[in-house]
C-alpha positions in Angstrom: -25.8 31.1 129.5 -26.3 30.1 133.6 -29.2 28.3 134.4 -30.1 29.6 138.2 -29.1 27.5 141.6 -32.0 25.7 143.2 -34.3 27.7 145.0 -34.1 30.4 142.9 -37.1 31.5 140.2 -36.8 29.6 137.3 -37.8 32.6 135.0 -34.3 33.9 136.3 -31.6 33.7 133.4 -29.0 36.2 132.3 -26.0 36.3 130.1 -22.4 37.1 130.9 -21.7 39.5 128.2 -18.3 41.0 126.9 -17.5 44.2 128.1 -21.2 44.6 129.1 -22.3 43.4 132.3 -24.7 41.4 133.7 -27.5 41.1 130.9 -31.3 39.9 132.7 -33.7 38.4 130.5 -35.8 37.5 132.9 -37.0 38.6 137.1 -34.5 40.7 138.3 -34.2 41.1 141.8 -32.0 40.0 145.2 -31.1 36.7 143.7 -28.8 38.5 141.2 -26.6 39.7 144.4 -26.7 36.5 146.0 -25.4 34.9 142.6 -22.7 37.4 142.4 -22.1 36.3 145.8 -21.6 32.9 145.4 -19.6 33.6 142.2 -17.3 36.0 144.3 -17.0 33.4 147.3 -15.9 30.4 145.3 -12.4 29.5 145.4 -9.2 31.5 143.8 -8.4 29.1 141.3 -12.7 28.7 139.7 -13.0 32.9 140.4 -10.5 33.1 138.5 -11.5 31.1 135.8 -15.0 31.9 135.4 -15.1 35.6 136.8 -11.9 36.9 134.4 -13.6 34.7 131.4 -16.7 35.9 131.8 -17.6 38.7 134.5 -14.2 40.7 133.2 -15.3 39.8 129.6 -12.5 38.5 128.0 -14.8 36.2 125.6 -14.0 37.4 122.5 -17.9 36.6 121.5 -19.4 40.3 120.4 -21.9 41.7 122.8 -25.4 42.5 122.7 -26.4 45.7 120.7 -28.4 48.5 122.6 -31.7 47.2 121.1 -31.3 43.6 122.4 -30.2 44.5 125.7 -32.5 47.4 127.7 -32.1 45.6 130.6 -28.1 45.3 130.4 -26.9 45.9 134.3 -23.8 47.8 135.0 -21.6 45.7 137.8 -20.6 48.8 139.6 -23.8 50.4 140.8 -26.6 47.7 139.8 -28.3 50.2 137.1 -29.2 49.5 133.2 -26.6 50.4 130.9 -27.6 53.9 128.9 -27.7 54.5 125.1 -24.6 56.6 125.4 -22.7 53.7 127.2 -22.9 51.4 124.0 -21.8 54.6 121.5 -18.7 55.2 123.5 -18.1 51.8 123.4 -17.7 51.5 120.0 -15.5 54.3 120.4 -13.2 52.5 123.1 -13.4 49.1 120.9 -11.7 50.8 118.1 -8.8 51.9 119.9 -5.4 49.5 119.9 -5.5 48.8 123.3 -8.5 46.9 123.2 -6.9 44.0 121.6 -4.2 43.6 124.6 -7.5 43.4 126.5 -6.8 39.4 127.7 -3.2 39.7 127.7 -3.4 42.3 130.0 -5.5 40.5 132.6 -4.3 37.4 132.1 -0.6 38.7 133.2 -2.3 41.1 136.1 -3.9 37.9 137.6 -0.5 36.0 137.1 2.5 38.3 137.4 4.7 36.5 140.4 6.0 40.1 141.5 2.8 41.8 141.4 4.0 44.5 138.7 2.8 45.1 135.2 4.4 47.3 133.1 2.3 48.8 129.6 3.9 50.4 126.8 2.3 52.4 123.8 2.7 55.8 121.8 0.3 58.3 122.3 -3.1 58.0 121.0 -2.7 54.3 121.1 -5.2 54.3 124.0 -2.8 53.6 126.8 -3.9 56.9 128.3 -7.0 57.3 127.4 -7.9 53.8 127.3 -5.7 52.2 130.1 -4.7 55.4 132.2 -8.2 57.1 131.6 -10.8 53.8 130.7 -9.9 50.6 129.9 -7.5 49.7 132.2 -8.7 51.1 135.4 -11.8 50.0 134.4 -10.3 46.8 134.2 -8.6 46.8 137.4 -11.7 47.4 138.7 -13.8 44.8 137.5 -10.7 42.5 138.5 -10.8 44.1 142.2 -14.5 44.0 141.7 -14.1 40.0 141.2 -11.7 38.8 143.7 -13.1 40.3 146.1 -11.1 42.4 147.9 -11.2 43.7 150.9 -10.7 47.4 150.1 -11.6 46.9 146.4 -10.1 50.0 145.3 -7.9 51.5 142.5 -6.1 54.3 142.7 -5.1 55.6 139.2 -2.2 58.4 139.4 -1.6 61.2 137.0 1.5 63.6 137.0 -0.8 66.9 136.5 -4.2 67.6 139.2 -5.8 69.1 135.8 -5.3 65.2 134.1 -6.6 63.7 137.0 -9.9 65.6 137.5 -10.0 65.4 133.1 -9.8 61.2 133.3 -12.4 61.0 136.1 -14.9 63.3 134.1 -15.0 61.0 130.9 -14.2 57.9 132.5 -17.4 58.3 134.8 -19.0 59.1 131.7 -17.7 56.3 129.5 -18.3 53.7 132.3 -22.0 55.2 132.9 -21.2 55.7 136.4 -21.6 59.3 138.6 -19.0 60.7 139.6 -18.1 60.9 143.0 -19.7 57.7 143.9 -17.9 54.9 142.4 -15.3 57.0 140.5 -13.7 60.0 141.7 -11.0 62.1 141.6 -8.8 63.6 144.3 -6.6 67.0 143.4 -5.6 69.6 145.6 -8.5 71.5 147.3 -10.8 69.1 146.1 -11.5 65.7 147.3 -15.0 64.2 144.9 -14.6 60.5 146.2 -16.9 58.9 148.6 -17.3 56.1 150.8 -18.3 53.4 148.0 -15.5 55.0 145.6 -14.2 52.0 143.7 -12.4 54.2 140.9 -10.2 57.1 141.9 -7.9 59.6 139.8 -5.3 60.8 141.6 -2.4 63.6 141.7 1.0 62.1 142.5 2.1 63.9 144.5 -1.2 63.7 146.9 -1.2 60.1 146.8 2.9 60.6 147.8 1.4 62.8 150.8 -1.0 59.8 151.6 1.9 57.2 151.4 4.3 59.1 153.6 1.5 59.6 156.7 0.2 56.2 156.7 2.7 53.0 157.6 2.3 50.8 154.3 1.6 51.4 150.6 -1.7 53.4 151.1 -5.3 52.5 151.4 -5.8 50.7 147.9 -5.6 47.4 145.9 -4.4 48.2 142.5 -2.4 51.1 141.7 -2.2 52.3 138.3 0.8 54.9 137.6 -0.2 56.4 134.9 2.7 58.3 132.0 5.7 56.8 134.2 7.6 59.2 131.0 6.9 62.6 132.5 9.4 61.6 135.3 7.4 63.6 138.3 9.3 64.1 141.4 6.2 62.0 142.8 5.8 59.2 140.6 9.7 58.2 140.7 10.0 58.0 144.1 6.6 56.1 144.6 7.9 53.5 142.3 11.0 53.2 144.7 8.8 53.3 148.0 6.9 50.5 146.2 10.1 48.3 144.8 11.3 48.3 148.7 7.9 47.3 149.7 8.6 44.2 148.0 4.6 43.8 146.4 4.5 40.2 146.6 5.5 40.2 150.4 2.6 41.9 151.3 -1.1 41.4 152.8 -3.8 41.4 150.2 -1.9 40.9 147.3 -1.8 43.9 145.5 -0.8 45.2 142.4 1.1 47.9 140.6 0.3 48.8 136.8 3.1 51.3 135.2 2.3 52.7 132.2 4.5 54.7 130.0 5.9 55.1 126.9 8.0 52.9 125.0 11.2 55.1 125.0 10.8 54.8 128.7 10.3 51.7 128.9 13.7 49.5 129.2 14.7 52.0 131.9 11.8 50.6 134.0 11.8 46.9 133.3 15.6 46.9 134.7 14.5 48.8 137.4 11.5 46.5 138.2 13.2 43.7 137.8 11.6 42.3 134.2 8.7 42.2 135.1 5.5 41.3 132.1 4.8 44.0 129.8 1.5 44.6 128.1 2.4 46.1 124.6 -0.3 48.3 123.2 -0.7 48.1 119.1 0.1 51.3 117.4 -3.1 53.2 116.6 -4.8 53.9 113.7 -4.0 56.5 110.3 -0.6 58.0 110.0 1.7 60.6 111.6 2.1 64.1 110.2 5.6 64.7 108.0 6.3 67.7 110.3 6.8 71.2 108.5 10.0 72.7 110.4 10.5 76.6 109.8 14.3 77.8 108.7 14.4 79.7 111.8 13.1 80.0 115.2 10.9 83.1 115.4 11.7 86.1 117.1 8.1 86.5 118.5 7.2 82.6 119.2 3.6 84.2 120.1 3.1 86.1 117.3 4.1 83.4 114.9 2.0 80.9 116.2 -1.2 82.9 116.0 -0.7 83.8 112.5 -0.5 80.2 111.7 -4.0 79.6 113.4 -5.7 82.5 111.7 -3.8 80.9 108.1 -5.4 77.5 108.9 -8.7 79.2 109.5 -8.3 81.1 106.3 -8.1 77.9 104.3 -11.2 76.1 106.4 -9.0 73.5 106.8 -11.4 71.1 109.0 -10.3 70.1 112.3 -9.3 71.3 116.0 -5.8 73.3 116.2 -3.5 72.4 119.3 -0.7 75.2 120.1 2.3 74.2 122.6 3.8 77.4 124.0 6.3 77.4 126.5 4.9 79.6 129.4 1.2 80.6 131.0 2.1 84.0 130.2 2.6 83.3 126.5 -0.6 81.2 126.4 -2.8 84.0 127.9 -1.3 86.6 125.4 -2.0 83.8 122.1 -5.6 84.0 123.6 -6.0 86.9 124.0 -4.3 87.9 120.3 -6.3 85.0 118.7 -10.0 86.0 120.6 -9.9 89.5 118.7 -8.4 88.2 116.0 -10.9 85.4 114.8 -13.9 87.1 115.0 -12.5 89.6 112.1 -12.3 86.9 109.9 -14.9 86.1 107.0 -15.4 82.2 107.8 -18.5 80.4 107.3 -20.3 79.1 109.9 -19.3 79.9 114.0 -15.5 81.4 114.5 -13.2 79.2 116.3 -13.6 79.1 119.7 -10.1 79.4 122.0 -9.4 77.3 125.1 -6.7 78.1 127.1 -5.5 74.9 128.9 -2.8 75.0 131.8 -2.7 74.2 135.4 -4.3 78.0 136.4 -7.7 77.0 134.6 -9.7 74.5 136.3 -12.7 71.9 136.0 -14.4 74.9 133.4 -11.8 74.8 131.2 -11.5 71.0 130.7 -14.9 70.8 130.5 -14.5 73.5 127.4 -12.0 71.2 126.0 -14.3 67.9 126.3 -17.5 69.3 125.2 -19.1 68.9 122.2 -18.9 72.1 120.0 -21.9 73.3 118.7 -22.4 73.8 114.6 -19.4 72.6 113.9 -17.2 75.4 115.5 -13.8 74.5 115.4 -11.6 74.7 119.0 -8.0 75.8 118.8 -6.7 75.1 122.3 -3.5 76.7 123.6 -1.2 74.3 126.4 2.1 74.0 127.0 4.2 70.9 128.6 0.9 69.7 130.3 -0.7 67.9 127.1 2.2 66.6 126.1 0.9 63.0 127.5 -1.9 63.7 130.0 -4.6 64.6 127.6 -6.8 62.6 125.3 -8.0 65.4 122.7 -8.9 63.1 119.3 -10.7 65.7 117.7 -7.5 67.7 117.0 -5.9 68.0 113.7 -4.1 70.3 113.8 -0.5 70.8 115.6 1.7 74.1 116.2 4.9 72.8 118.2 7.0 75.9 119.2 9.1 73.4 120.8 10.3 75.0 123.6 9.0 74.5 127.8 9.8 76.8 130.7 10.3 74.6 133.6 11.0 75.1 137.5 14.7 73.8 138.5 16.2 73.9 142.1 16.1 76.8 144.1 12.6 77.8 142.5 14.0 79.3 139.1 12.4 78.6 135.9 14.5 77.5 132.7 13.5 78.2 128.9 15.0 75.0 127.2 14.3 72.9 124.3 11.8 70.0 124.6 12.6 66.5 124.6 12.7 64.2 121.2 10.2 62.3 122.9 8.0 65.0 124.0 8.2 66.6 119.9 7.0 62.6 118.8 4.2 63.0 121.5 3.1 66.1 120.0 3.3 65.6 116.4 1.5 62.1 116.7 -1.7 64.5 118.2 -2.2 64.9 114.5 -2.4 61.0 113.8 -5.3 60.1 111.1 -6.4 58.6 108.2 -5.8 61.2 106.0 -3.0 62.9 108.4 -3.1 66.4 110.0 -1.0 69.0 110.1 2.4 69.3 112.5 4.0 73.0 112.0 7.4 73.2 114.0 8.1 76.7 114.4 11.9 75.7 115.0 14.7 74.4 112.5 15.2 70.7 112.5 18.5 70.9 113.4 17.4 72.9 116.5 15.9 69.3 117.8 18.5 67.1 116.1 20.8 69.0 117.8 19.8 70.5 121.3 17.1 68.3 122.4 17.7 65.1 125.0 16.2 62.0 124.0 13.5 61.6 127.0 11.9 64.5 129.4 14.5 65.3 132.3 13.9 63.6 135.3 12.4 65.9 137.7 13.7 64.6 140.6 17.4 65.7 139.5 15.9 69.0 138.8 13.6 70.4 141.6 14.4 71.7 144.7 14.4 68.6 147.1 13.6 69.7 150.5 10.1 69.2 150.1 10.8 66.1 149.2 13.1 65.3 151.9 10.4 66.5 154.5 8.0 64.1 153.1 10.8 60.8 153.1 11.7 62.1 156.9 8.2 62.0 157.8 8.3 58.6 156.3 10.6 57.8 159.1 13.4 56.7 156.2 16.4 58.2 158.0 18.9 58.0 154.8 17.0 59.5 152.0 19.9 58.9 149.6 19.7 55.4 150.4 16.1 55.2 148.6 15.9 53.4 145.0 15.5 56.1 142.8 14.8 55.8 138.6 17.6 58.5 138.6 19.3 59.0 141.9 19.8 62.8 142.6 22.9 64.5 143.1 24.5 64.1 146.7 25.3 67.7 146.7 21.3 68.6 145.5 20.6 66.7 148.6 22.8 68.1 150.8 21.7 71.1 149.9 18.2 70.4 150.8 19.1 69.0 154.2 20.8 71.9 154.6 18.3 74.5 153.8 15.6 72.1 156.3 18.6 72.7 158.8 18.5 76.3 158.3 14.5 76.4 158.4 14.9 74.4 161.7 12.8 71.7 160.4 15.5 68.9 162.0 17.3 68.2 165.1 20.7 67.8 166.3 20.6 64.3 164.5 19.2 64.8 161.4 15.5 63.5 162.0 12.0 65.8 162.1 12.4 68.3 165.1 9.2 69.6 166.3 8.2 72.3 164.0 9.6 69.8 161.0 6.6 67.8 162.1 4.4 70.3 161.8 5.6 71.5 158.5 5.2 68.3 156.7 1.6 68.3 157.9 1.4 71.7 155.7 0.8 71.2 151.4 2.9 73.7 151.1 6.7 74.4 150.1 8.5 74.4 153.6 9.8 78.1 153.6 6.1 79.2 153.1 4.9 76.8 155.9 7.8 78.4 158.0 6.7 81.8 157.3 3.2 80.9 157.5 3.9 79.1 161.4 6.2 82.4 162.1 2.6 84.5 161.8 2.0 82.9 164.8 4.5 84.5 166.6 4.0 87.8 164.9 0.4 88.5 164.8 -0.5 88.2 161.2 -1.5 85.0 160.6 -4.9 86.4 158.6 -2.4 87.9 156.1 -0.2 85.2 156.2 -3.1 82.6 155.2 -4.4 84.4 152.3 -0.9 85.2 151.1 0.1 81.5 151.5 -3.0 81.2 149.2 -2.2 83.3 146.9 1.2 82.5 146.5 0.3 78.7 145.5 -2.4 79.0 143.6 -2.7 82.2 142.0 0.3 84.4 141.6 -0.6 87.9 140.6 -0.5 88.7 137.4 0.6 86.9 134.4 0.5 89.2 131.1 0.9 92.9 130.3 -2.0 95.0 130.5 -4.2 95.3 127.7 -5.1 98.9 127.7 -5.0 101.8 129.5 -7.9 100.9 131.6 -7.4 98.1 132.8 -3.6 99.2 133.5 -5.1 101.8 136.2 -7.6 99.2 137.3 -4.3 96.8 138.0 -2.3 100.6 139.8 -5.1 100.7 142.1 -4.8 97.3 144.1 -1.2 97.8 144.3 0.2 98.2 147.7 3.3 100.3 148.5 4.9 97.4 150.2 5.4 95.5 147.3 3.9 92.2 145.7 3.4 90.2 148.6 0.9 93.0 150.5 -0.4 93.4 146.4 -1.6 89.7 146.6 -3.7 90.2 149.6 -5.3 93.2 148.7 -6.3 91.7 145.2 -8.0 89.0 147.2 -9.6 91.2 149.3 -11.3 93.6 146.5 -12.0 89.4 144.9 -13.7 88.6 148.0 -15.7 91.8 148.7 -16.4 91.9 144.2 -18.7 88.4 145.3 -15.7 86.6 143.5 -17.1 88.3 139.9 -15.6 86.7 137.2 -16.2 89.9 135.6 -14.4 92.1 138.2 -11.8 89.6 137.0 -11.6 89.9 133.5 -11.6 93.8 133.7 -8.1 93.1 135.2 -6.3 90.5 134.0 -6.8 88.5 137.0 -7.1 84.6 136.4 -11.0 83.9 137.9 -10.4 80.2 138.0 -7.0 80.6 140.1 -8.2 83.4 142.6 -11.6 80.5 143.3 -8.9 78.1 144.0 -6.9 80.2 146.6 -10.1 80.6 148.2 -10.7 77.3 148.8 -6.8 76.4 150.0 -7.2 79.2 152.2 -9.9 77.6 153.6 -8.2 74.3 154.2 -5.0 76.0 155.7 -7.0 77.7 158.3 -8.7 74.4 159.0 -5.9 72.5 159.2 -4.2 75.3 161.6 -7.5 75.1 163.7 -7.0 71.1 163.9 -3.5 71.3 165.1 -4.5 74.0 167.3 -2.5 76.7 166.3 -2.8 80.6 167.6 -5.1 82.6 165.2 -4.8 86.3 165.2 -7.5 88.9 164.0 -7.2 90.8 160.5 -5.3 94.1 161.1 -4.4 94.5 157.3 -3.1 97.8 156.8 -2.3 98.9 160.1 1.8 99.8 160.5 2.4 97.1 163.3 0.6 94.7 160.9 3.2 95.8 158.0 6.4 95.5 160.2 4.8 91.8 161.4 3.9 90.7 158.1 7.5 91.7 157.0 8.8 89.9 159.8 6.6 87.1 159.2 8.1 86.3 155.6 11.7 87.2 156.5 11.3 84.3 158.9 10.8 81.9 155.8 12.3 83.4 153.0 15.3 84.5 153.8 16.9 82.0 152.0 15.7 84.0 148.9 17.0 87.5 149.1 18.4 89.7 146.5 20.6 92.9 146.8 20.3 95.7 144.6 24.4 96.4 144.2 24.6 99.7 142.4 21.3 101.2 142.5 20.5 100.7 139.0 18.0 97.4 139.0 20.7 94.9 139.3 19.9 92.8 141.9 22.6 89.7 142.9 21.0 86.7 144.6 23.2 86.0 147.9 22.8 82.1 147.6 23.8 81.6 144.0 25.1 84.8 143.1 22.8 85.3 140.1 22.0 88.4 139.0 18.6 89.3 138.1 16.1 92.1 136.8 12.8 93.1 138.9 9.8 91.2 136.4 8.0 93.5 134.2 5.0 93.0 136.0 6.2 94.1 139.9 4.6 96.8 141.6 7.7 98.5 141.5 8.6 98.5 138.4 4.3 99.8 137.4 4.9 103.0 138.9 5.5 106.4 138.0 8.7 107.8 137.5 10.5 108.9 139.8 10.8 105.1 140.3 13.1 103.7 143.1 14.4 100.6 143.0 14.7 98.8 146.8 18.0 98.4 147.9 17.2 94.5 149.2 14.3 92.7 148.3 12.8 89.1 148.9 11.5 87.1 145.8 9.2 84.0 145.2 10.7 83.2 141.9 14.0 83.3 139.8 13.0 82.6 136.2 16.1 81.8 133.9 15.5 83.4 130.2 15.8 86.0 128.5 16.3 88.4 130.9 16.6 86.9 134.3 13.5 88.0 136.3 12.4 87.7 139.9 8.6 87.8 140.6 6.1 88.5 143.7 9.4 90.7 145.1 9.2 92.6 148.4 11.6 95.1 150.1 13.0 94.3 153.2 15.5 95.5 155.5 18.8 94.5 156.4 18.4 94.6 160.1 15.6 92.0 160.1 17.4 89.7 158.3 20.3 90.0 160.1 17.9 89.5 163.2 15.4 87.0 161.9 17.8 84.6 159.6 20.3 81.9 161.9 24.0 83.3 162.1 25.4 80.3 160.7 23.5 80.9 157.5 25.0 84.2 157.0 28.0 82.4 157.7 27.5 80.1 155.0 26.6 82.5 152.1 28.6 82.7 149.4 31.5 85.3 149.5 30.5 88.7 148.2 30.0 92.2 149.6 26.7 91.8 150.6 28.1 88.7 152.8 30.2 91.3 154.6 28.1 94.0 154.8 25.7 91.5 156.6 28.3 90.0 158.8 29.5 93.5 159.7 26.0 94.6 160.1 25.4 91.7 162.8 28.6 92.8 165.1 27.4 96.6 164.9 23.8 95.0 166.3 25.5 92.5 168.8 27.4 95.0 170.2 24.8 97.7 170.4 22.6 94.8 171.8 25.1 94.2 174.5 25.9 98.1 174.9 21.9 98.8 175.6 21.5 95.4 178.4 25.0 97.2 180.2 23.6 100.3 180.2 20.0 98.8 181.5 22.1 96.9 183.9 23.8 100.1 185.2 20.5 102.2 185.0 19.0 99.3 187.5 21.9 99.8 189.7 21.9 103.6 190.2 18.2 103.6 191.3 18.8 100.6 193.7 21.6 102.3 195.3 19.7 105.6 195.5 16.5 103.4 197.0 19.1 102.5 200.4 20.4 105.5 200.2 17.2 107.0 201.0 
């Protein structure tokens, strides 16, 4: 209990509680602030003591219980404490992180090199307690305390869907709105404000942030949350950050990793040994998983039946399903929608959540929210809840164990999960009595095939986006940069060779102009490229909303579901293949009034087509800021066509394929895969007789069972020959398509020269027959 400072009312008393604030029992008004500001402007060493003891409530004393304390005042905004607050409370309380609650602090406040590292399983709490509550919460209060200037923390997450999920409850658990003094920050949505003390943070963004600022970024503790996943982002962050050697630098701030404990002697070497905060393991026991005898020929097919069996028996609880691709996911949705509503249950039927980065803030709302009589939730994911998401109310677990990831050069790899990633997901069934964990895989298949961690993405992905950002950085040797895993020299060869061939560096290796401004684009470089060469060509309406599309809502993802809505999808398809498809599906979005109905009928993702609206929107913003030409929409026209061609060819021609023998076949000319057109291209929808483009550009290579490009376009020879640099042609690897190229380039030199001789001569003649006359 304080006693107030002379000269202020001596009805004024309040009570430093635990985890609860500022608790009045008697006048409140202005002298509170000006005895928070005397607390904050004492010196280090008593703030210290008596703000982290007290203000940060590390007193182990129990706090005040709704009844006795109306009048409890939250630090951050100044307003009473709700009914809710204390409930959740309770909740957070029970978790195993809240007993590392001092230990953490205390080594915060203390830790020489300004690094903490924190290490639990999931569903100790370490996400949703320190990457989603406790932790920034208490970074916070401990920026909140000292004082500091900026008085910010930045709290990371690998996936923009985690992100904006941890800033929904977190704002709700800390009674605070969102937007104001927590916020989140994803791509094509920014919800922070000027008095944002709390914000949740893509990776990736905050990577973009660091690379266009000098310095580590605009913040005072940085919490990088599930260090495990091994983003492209996060990995080099931490490097950016080990070479900005923390304790050399103003303000003193500080870096919080958190990550699992499999993970976690790979980071203390790399930090240096820095103090690590270890979380207790939580409550009730794991699951003994069921494995199957064989992995099942239809991985969709088997999973559903197991929902609808667990629904059968009324087994209580929410079900979880981990499916390898979006496209599998919206199929088990579908499947399980119709499927549930057939069955004799009692009460409400299930209710199914699809839950993947194409769904936005509705569907993790959906997940969060409380469901009504009891209805149970089975939600379908894939790799993105492996560690991002807090979901306690599951039960339930049905592992197919398999991912389909992106590797370099944009193609896409079925492949066992990691042994870490199968723990992750099993312990979602943790409790007292356990769940359920049904592998649908042998256990040998994991035993044997599966690597011990995740796969470092940064040895994986294609690097020249990557590379852009560290040369915008002004760091002139990327493969001199500490790196958890450095990557292959020849991966990043190969990505300063393809920014070569895009033009994006000079004779020296730095940024050349347009490298500049492609870095200033969030986009992958080719599709900035293309997206600058609309410029040039005339299209640069088209070209924004395809750029849109491309990123944030690629066509279609699953088979039609009847005949319907199969002529519904024939009718916005455009004769010039996927990429003129995608702009002519937003435009019948745009003109629908952006019906999620209009949607539905087709198999369109609502959610995605919303968010390609809104990128659209920033790209032409951001091309207005840098004052780039704009052109008018001539969509349809045939010099629109050949330009938009053009336009592309100009970016992608670093992904082209060749249909060899007229048969579907297509051979990539820089890796000299060979592929099949995806089921769901334009080309491959319509009626017989059906002809298959001799060349073609692609967006993606996906690696499974059948090789598959998607989004493909024809193209012609001559404007790649025309548009692409010589050397590149010169570089492909040796194959018959190489020479028909090269060949094709001397026939259009020489025709080239041929046609300027004969202008030449033309020009003569009529000047000679000018003096003659």
């Amino acid at each position: 209990m304080f006693e107030p400072s002379p000269g202020v009312e001596p009805e004024l008393t309040f009570v430093l509680s635990a985890g609860q604030g500022l608790v009045v029992t008697g006048w409140v008004g202005l002298e509170l602030a000006a005895i928070l500001t005397r607390l904050r402007a004492t010196s280090r060493s008593c703030q210290s003591a008596i703000m982290a003891s007290q203000l940060l409530g590390l007193a182990e004393e129990p706090g005040l219980s709704p009844g006795e304390s109306e009048l409890a005042v939250n630090p951050f905004d100044g307003l009473p404490f709700s009914s809710h607050y204390y409930e959740l409370l309770e909740q957070r309380r029970a978790l195993p992180i809240w007993a590392a609650r001092f230990v953490f602090l205390e080594q915060l406040e203390s830790t020489p090199s300004g690094v903490v590292l924190v290490s639990g399983e999931p569903g100790s709490g370490k996400s949703t307690q320190v990457g989603g509550d406790s932790i920034p919460q208490w970074c916070a209060e401990f920026a909140l305390a000292r004082g500091l200037q900026k008085g910010r923390v930045t709290v990371t997450q690998p996936y923009p869907l985690a992100a904006l999920s941890l800033a929904l409850r977190v704002a709700d658990e800390m009674d605070l709105t969102l937007g104001h003094e927590v916020g989140y920050s994803i791509p094509q949505e920014d919800c922070t404000g000027p008095h944002t003390l709390l914000r949740f943070c893509w990776d990736r963004l905050l990577l973009q942030e660091v690379a266009s600022t000098r310095g580590t970024g605009a913040w005072d503790v940085l919490v990088l949350d599930e260090a495990q996943e091994r983003s492209v982002a996060s990995d080099l962050l931490q490097g950016l950050l080990r070479d900005a050697s923390l304790g050399n630098l103003p303000d003193d701030p500080r870096v919080v990793v958190v990550t699992d404990p499999a993970f976690e002697p790979k980071l203390q070497a790399f930090w240096g040994n820095p103090p690590i905060v270890h979380v207790p393991r939580g409550p009730g026991r794991c699951p003994i998983p069921i494995y199957r005898d064989t992995v099942p020929t239809d991985r969709v097919e088997a999973a559903c039946q197991a929902v609808l069996e667990l629904c059968r028996k009324d087994t209580p609880g929410d079900v979880l399903v981990y499916l390898p691709s979006e496209e599998e996911i919206a199929l088990c949705c579908e499947f399980l929608s119709r499927e549930v509503g057939t069955l004799a249950l009692q009460g409400l039927p299930p209710r199914v959540l699809p839950l993947h980065p194409g769904h936005g803030q509705e569907a993790v709302q959906a997940v969060y929210e409380d469901t009504d009589l009891g209805a149970r939730k089975v939600v379908v994911t894939h790799w993105l809840a492996d560690f991002s998401f807090s979901l306690p109310s599951i039960r339930h677990v049905i592992d197919s164990g398999l991912e389909l990831q992106s590797i370099r050069a944009e193609s896409q790899v079925l492949r066992p999960i990691s042994k870490c990633q199968a723990e992750a997901r099993q312990l979602r069934a943790r409790g007292a009595p356990p769940g359920s964990c049904l592998c649908l895989y042998p256990k040998s298949f994991q035993e044997l095939e599966a690597p011990p961690l995740p796969h470092p993405r940064v040895c994986e992905e294609n690097l020249s986006p990557l590379i852009l950002l560290l040369k915008r950085k002004q760091i002139a040797e990327p493969g001199e940069c500490h790196f958890l895993d450095r990557p292959a020299p020849e991966a990043l060869m190969q990505a300063l060779e393809d920014l070569d061939y895009l033009a994006a560096l000079d004779d020296e290796g730095d940024l050349s102009d347009l490298g500049v401004i492609l870095s200033e684009f969030p986009l992958p470089p080719e599709l900035a490229k293309a997206l600058l060469a609309s410029c040039e060509f005339d299209c640069v309406d088209e070209m924004l909303t395809l750029a849109a599309m491309l990123t944030a809502a690629p066509g279609f993802t699953r088979p039609p579901l009847c005949a319907e809505e199969a002529a519904l999808r024939r009718a916005l398809e455009h004769a010039d293949g996927d990429h003129s498809s995608l702009i002519q599906v937003y435009e019948a979005f745009i003109q629908s009034g952006a019906d999620k109905a209009w949607c539905q009928a087709r198999g369109l993702n609502w959610a995605a087509l919303c968010q390609a609206q809104k990128l659209r929107g920033e790209l032409l913003e951001l091309m207005q800021r840098i004052e780039l030409p704009l052109s008018q929409p001539a969509f349809g026209s045939e010099k629109n066509r050949r330009d938009l061609q053009k336009a592309l060819v100009s970016g992608y021609f670093l992904k082209v394929a060749r249909d060899t023998d007229g048969t579907g076949n297509y051979l990539l000319l820089t890796h000299k895969h060979v592929a099949q057109l995806s089921p769901y291209c334009c080309y491959r929808s319509r009626r017989a007789p059906a002809r298959h483009p001799p060349w073609v550009i692609y967006h993606n290579f996906s690696i499974s069972k059948d090789n598959c490009l998607s989004i493909v376009s024809e193209i012609q020879p001559q404007m790649l020959v025309e548009l692409a640099p010589p050397y590149f042609l010169s570089n492909l690897p040796p194959s018959e398509s190489r020479d028909f190229l090269n060949q094709l380039r001397e026939e259009m030199a020489a025709s080239s020269t041929a046609s300027a001789e004969s202008e030449s001569s033309s020009t003569q003649e009529f000047g000679d027959a000018c003096v003659l006359q």
